[in-house]
BATOR-606345 format. One record per residue (C-alpha): x, y, z; residue in three letters. Coordinates in nm, 3 decimals, decimal comma, padded with zeros to 5 digits. Example, Ala and Ser with C-alpha at 12.3 -4.5 7.8 and 13.67 -1.06 7.14 Angstrom:
REM BATOR-606345
<node px="01,230" py="-00,450" pz="00,780" residuo="ALA"/>
<node px="01,367" py="-00,106" pz="00,714" residuo="SER"/>
//
This chain:
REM BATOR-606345
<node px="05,647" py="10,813" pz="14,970" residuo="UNK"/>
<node px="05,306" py="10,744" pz="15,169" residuo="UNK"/>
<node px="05,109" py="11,024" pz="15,207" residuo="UNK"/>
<node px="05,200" py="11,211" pz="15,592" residuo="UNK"/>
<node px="04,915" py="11,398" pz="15,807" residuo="UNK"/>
<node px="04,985" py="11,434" pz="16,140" residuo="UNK"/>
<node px="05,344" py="11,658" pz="16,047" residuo="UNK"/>
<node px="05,123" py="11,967" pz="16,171" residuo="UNK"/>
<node px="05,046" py="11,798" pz="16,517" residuo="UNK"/>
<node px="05,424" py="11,757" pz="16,643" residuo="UNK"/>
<node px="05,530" py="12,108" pz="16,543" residuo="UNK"/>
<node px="05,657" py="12,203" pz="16,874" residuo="UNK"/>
<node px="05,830" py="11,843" pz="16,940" residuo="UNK"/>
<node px="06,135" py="11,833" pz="16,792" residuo="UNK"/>
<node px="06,269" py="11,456" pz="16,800" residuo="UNK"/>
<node px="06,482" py="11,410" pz="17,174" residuo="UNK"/>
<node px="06,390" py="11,766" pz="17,309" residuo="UNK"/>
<node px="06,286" py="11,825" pz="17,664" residuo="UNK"/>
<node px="05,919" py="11,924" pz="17,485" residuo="UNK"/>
<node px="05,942" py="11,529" pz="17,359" residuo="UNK"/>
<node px="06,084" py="11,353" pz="17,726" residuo="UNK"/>
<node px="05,765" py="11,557" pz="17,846" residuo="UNK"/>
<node px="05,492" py="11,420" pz="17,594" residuo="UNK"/>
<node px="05,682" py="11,047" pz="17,622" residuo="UNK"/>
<node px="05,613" py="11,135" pz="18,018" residuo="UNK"/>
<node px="05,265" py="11,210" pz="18,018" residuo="UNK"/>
<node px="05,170" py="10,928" pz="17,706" residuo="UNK"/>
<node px="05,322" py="10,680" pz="17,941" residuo="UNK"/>
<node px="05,080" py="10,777" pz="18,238" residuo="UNK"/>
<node px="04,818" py="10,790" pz="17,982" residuo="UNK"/>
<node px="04,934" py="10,420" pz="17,888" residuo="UNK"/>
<node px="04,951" py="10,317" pz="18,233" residuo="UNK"/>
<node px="04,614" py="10,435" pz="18,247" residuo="UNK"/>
<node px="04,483" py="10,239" pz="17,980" residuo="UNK"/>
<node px="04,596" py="09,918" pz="18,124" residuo="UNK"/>
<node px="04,445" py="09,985" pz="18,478" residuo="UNK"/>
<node px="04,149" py="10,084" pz="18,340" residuo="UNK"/>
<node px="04,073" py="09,867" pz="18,035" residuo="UNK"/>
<node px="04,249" py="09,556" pz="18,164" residuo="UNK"/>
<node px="04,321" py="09,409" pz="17,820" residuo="UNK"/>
<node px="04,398" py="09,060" pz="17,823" residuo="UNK"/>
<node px="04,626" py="08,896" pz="17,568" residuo="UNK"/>
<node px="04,355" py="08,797" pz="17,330" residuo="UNK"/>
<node px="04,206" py="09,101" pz="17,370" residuo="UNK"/>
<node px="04,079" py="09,272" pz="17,039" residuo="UNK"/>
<node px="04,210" py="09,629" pz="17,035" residuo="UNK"/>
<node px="04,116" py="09,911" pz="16,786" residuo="UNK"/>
<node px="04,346" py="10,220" pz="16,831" residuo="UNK"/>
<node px="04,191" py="10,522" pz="16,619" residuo="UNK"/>
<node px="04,419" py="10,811" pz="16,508" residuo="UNK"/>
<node px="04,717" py="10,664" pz="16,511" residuo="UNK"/>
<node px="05,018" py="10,920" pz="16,417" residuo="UNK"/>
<node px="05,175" py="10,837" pz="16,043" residuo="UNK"/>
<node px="05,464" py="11,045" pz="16,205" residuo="UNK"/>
<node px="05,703" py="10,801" pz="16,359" residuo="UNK"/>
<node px="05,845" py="10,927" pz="16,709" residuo="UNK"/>
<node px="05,937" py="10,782" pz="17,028" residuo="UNK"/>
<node px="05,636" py="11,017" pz="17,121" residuo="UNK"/>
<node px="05,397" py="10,861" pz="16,942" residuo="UNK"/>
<node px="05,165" py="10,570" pz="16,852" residuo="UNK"/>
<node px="05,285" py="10,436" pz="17,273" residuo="UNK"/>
<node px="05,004" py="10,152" pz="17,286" residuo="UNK"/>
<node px="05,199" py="10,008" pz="16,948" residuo="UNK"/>
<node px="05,537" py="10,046" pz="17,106" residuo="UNK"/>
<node px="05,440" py="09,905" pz="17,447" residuo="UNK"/>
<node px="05,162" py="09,710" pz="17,440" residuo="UNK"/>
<node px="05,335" py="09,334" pz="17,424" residuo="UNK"/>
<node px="05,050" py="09,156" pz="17,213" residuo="UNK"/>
<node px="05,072" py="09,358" pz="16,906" residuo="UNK"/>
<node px="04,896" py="09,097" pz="16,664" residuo="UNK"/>
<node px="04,569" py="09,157" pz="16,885" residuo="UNK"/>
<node px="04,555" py="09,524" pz="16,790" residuo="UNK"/>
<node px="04,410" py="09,716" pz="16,476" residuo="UNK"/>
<node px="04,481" py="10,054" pz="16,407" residuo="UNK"/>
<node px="04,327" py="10,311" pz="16,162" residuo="UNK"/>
<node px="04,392" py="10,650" pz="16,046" residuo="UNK"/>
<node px="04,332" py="10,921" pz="15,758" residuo="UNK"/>
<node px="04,638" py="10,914" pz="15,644" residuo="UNK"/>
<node px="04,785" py="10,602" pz="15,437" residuo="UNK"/>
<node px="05,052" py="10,530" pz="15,734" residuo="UNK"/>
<node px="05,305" py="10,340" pz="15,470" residuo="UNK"/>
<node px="05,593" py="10,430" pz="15,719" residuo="UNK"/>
<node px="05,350" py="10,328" pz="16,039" residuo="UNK"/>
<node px="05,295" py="09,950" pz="15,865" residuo="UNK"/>
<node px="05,634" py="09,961" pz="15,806" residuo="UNK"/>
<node px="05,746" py="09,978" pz="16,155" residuo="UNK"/>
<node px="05,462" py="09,786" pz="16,295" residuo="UNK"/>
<node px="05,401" py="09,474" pz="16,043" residuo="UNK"/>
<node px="05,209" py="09,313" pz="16,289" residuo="UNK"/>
<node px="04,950" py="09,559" pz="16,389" residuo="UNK"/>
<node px="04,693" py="09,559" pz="16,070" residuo="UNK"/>
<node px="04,592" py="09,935" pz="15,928" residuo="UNK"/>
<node px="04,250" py="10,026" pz="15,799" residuo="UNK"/>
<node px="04,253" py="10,381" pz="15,655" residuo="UNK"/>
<node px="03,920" py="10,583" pz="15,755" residuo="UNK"/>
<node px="03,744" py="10,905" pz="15,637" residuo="UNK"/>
<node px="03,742" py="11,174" pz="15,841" residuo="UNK"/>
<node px="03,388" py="11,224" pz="15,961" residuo="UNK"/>
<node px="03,238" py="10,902" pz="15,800" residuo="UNK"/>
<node px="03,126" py="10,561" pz="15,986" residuo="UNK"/>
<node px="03,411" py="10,390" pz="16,124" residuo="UNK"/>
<node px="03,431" py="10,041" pz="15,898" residuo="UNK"/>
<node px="03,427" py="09,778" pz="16,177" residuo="UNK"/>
<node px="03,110" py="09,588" pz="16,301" residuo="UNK"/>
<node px="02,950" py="09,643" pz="16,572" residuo="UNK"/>
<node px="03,090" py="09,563" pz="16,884" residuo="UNK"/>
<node px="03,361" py="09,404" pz="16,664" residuo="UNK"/>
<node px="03,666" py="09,511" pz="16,943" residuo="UNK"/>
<node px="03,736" py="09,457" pz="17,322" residuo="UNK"/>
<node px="03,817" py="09,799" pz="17,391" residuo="UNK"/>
<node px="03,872" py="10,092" pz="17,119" residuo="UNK"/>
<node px="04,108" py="10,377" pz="17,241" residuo="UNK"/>
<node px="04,123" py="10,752" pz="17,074" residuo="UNK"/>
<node px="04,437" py="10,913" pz="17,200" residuo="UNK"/>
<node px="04,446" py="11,271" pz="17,138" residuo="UNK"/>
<node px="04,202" py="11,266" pz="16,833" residuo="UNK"/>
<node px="03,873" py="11,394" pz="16,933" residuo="UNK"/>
<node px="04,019" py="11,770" pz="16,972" residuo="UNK"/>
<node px="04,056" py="11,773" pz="16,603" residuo="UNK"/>
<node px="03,704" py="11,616" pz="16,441" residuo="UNK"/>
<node px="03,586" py="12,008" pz="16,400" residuo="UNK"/>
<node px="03,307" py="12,051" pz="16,569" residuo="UNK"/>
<node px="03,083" py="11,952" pz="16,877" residuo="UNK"/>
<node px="02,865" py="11,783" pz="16,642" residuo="UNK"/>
<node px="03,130" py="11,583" pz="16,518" residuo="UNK"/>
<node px="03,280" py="11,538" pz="16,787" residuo="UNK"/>
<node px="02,952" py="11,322" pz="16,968" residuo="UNK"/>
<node px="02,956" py="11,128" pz="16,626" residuo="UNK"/>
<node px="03,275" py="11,047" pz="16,665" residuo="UNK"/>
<node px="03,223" py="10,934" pz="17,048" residuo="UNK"/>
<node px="02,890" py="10,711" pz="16,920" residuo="UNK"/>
<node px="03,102" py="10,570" pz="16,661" residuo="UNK"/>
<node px="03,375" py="10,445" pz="16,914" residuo="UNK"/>
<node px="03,120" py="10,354" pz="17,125" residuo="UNK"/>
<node px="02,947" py="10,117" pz="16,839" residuo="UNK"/>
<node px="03,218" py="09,909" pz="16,732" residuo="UNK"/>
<node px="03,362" py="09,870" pz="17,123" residuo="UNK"/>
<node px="03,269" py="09,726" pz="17,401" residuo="UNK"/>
<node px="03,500" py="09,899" pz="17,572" residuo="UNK"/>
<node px="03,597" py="10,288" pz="17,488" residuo="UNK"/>
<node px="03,930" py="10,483" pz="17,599" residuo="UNK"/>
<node px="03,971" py="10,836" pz="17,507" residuo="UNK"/>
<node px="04,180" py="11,085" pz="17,647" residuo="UNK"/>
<node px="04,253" py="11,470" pz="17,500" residuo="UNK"/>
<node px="04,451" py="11,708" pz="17,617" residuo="UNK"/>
<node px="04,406" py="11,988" pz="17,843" residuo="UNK"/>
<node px="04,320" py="12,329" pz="17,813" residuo="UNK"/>
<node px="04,425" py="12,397" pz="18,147" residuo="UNK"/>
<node px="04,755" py="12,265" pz="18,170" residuo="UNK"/>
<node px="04,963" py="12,575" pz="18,133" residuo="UNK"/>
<node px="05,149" py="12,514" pz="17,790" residuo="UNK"/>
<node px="04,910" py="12,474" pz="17,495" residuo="UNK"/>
<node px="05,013" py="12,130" pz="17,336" residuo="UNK"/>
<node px="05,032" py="12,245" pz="16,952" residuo="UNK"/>
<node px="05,160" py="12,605" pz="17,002" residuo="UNK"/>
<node px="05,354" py="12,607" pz="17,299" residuo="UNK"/>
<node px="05,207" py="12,917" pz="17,441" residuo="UNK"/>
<node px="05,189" py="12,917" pz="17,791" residuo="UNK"/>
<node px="04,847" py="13,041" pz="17,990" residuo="UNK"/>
<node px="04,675" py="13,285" pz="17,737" residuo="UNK"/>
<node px="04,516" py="12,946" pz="17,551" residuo="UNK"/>
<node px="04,290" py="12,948" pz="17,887" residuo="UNK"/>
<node px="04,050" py="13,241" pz="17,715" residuo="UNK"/>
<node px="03,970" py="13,242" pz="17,368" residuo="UNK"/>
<node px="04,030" py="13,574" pz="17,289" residuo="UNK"/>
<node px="04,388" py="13,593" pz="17,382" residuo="UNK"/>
<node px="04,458" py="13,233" pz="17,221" residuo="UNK"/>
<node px="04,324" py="13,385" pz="16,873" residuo="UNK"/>
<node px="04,499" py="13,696" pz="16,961" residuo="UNK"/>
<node px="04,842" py="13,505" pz="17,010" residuo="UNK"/>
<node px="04,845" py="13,264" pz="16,754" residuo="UNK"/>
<node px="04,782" py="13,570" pz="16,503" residuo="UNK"/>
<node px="05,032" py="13,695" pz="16,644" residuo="UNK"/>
<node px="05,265" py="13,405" pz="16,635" residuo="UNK"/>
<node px="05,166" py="13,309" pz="16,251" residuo="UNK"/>
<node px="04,973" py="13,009" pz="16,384" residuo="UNK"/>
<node px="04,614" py="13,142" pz="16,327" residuo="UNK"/>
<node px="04,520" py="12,777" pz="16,195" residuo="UNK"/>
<node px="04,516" py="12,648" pz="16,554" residuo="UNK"/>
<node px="04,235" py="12,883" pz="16,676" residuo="UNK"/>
<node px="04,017" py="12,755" pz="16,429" residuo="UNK"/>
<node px="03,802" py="12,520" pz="16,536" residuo="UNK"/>
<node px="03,813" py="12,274" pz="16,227" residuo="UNK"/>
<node px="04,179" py="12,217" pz="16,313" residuo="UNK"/>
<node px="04,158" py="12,215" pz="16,695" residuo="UNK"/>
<node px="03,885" py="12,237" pz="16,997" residuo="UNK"/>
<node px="04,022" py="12,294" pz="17,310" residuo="UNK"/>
<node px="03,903" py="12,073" pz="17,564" residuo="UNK"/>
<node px="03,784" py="12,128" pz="17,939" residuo="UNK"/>
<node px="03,627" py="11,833" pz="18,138" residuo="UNK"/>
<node px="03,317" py="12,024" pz="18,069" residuo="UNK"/>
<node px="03,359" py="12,001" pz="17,671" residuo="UNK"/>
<node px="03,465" py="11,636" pz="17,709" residuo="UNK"/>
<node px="03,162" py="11,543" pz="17,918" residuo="UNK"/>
<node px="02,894" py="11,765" pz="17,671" residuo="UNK"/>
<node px="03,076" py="11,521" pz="17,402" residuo="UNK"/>
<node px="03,025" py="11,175" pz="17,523" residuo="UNK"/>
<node px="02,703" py="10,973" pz="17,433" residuo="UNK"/>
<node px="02,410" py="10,994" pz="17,709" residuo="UNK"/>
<node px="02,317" py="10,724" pz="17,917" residuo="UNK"/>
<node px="02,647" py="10,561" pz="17,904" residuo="UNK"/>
<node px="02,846" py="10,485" pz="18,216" residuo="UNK"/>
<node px="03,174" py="10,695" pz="18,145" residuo="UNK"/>
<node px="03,403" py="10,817" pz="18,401" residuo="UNK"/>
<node px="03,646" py="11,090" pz="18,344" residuo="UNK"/>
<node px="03,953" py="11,223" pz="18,473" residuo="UNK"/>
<node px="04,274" py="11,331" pz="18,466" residuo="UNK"/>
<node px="04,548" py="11,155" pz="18,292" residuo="UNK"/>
<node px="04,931" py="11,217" pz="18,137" residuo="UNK"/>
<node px="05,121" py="11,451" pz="18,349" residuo="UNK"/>
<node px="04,935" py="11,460" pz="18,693" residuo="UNK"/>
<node px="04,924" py="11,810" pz="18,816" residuo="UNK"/>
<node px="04,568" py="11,803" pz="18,951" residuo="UNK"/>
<node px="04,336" py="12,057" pz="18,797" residuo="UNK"/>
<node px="04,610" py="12,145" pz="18,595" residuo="UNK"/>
<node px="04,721" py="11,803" pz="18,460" residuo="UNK"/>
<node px="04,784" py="11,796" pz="18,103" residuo="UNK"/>
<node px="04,545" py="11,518" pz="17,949" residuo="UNK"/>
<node px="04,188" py="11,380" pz="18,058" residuo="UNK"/>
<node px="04,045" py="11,060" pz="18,011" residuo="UNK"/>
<node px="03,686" py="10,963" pz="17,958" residuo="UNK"/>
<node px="03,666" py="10,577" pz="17,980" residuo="UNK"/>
<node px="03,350" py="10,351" pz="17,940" residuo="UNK"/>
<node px="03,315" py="10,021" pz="18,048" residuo="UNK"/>
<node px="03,189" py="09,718" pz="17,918" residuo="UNK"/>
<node px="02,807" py="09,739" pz="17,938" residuo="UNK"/>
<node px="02,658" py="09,486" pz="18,147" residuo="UNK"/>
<node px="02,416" py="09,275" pz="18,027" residuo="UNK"/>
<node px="02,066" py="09,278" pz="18,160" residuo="UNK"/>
//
């Protein structure tokens, strides 16, 4: 058996639940977002970073839907045997957490981080991780979820994941203490996503997945191809 990761991430999702109808909902917006934003092409070169080694209709939705699958690479911690398995076409490049991504520069059309950045461990690491995505395409996607939609996406708990104190508070209470550490998880604001992305860049963000305004569940930072001057 390949070695499995992301188990921790999809705690709360059990397989055709109403908690996984909602997170195929919103990964579809976030897909549909993707597309009107990115405009990939059919011989567009894709790099999709983070991809889940857990096998749901929930996850890994630019594999599942995205019709050109040849075009795309995807890379992960994990060793993925079961993700090559069901996507033979896509090719898999396992990473280091925290280390240089192993791709050129510039080498893709557009590189997309779905749901990943949350989870680097710290600010710091998370702007490496940003300038890293940013190297190797010319064309970034990332979207995280958000802290202000009003069910936390790894615990479940509704509203008190807004403050700090009671998150920590409930997920001691609840036996999930490793979530409100920030080496496992950084909750993210539009605020925290913006102090995150690299300087100078032309990124627009927003808000993605389920659309409840201020409230929706995922945001979206999304950089452009830079023009040339």
């Amino acid at each position: 058996m390949g070695q499995v990761v992301d188990n921790k991430y999809y705690e709360v999702v059990a397989p055709k639940s109403f908690s996984e109808k909602i997170l195929i909902k919103a990964r579809d917006n976030i897909y549909d977002d993707f597309l009107r934003l990115c405009r990939p092409g059919e011989q567009s070169k894709i790099l999709d970073v983070g991809v889940s080694d857990v096998l749901s209709d929930g996850a890994n939705v630019l594999e599942r839907r995205f019709p050109h699958q040849q075009n795309i690479t995807a890379c992960g911690i994990g060793d993925a045997s079961e993700f090559q398995r069901e996507f033979p076409q896509i090719a898999y490049v396992q990473i280091e957490a925290g280390q240089p991504l192993p791709f050129a520069d510039g080498q893709f059309d557009i590189v997309a981080a779905n749901a990943v950045l949350e989870h680097v461990g710290s600010p710091q690491a998370q702007k490496f991780f940003v300038s890293e995505l940013s190297r190797v395409g010319k064309a970034v996607f990332i979207t995280v979820p958000h802290r202000y939609f009003p069910v936390e996406h790894h615990t479940a708990i509704p509203f008190l994941h807004w403050w700090d104190g009671s998150f920590a508070a409930s997920c001691r209470a609840l036996g999930k203490d490793k979530w409100a550490q920030s080496e496992n998880l950084i909750l993210m604001n539009r605020a925290h996503l913006v102090s995150a992305l690299d300087s100078g860049a032309d990124w627009q963000v927003g808000h993605t997945g389920l659309r409840l305004g201020i409230l929706s569940s995922n945001l979206y930072a999304f950089r452009p191809v830079r023009s040339s001057r």
